[in-house]
C-alpha positions in Angstrom: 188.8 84.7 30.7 185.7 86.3 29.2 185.9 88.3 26.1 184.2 91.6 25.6 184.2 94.5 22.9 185.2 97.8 23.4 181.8 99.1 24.3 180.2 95.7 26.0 180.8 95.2 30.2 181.4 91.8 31.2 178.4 90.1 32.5 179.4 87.4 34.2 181.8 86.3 37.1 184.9 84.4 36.4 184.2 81.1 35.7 185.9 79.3 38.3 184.6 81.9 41.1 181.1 81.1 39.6 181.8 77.5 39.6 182.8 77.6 43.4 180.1 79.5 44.5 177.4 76.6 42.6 179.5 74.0 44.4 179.1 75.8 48.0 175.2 76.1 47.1 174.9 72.6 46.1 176.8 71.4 49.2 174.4 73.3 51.6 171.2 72.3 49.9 172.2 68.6 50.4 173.0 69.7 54.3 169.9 71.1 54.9 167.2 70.9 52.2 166.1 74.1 50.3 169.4 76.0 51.5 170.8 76.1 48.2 167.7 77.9 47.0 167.3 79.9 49.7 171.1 81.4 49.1 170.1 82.2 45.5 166.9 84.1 46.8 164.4 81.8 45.7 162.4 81.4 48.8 159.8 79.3 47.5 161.6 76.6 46.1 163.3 76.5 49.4 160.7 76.3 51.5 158.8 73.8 49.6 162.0 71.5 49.4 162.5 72.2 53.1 158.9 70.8 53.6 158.6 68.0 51.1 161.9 66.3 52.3 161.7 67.0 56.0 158.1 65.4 55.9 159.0 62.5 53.6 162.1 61.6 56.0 160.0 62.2 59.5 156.8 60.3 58.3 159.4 57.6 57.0 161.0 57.8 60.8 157.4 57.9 62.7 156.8 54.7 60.5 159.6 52.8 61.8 161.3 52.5 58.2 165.2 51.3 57.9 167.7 54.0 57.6 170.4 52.2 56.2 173.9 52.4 57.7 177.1 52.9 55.8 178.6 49.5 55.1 176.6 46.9 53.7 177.2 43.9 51.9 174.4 43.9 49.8 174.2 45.9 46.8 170.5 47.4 47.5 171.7 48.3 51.1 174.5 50.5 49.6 172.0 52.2 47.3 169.6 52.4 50.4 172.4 54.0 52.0 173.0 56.6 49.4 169.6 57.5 48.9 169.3 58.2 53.1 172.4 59.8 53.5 171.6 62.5 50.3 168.8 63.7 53.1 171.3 65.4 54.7 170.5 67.1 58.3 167.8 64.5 58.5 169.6 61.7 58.2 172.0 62.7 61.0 168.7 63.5 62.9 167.5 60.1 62.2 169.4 58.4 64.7 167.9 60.3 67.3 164.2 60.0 66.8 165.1 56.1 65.4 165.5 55.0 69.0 163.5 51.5 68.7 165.0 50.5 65.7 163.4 49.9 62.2 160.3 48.1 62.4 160.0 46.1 59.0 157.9 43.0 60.0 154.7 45.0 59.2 154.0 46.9 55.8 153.9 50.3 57.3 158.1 49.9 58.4 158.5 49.0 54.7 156.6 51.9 53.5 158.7 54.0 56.0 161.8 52.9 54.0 160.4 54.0 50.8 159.8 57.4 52.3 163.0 58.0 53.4 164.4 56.8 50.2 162.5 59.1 47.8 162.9 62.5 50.8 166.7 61.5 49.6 166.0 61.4 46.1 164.0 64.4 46.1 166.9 66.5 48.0 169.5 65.5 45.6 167.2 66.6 42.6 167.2 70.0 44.7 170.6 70.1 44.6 171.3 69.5 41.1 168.3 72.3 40.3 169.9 74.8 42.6 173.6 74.1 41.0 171.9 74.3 37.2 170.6 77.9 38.6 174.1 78.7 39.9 175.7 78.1 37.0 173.4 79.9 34.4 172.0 77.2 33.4 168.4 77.1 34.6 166.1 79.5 35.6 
């Protein structure tokens, strides 16, 4: 419960409504890039998330780079996995413009796995900004 004086309005939201609502803005930016920052109003984080990841992840697909599939048996597969997956929307979308299958007997498929990788990595750092601004913590 937040404490106030006699004179002083309470400035913030209860904490566990405020923690809920950070959680539901962190799960929609990892769904679709940028939406966390678009529901707090900040348009041009948004936007330039939304672009950065979804043209890391399609460059990675036009290459013919490995999107890694759930179970794997080796170790770097299940981080490859992780890294895809925290794309969100486009790593569902993946499997529809992935119809020949990875190409990774040249560089450029290789490459195309990298990219995919770090559009991941750069969502999930979206997500964890847009929580931090949630919560209070960043601005």
């Amino acid at each position: 419960m937040i404490e106030t004086s006699a004179n002083e309005a309470p400035t913030t939201a209860h904490p566990d409504k405020k923690h809920y609502r950070a959680l539901a803005i962190a799960l929609a930016g990892w769904i679709v890039p940028g939406a966390g920052h678009l529901l707090l109003g900040r348009w041009g984080r948004a936007i330039l998330f939304f672009c950065v990841v979804g043209g890391l992840a399609f460059t990675g697909f036009l290459l013919r780079g490995q999107v890694f599939p759930p179970h794997s048996e080796d170790p770097f597969g299940t981080l490859g996995f992780l890294a895809d997956a925290c794309t969100g929307v486009f790593f569902i979308l993946a499997h529809l413009v992935e119809k020949a299958g990875p190409d990774l007997s040249r560089a450029v498929g290789d490459y195309g796995t990298r990219f995919v990788a770090a559009a991941g990595l750069i969502n999930l750092l979206s997500v964890v900004d847009a929580y931090g601004i949630a919560v209070g913590q960043r601005h």
